[in-house]
C-alpha positions in Angstrom: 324.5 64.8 131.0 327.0 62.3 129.1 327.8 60.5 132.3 323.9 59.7 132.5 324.0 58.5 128.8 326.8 56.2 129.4 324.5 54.6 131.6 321.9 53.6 129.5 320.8 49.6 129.4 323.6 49.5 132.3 323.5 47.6 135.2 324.5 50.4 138.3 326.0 49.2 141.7 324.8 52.0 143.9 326.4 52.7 147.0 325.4 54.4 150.4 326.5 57.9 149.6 324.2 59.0 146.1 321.2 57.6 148.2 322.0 60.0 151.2 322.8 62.8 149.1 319.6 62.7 147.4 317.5 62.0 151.1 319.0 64.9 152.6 318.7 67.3 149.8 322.9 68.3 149.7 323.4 71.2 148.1 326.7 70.1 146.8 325.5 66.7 144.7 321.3 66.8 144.6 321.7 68.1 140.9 323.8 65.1 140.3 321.8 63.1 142.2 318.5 63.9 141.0 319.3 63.2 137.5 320.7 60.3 137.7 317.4 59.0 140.2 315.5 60.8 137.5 316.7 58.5 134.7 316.6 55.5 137.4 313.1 56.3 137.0 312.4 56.6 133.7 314.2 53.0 134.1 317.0 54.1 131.5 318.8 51.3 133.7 318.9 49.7 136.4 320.2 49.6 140.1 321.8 47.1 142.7 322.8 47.3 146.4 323.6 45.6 149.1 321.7 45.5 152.5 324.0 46.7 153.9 323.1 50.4 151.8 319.7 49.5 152.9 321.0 49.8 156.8 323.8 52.8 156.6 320.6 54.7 154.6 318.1 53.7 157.7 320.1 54.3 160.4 319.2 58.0 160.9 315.4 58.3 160.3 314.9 55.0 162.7 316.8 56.5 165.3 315.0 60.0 165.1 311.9 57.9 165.0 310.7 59.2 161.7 309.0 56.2 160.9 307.7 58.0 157.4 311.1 58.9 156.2 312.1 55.1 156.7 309.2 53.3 154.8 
């Protein structure tokens, strides 16, 4: 996809919502998603967040108590 390309050598602020998207397998973004964590991986470029992603995205596995999901 172009908007992947664009990316490329990039710096990416990454906020709470692409992470959860991808976790929870949506059906309406985890094509999206999944390339551009795809290409994250390849390390095409790379990412930044804040704790406070870090939090929002542990919030729901720590309070279920699935510990693996967390680490």
């Amino acid at each position: 996809m172009q908007w992947i390309e664009q990316l490329q050598g990039q710096t990416v602020a990454l906020d709470t919502a692409p992470l959860i998207y991808f976790i929870e397998q949506n059906p309406e973004y985890i094509e999206r998603v999944r390339l551009f964590f795809r290409a994250l991986n390849n390390r095409e470029f790379k990412v930044i967040t804040s704790v406070v992603t870090l939090l929002e995205v542990l919030v729901y596995p720590l309070r279920g108590g699935d510990i693996i999901l967390s680490q």
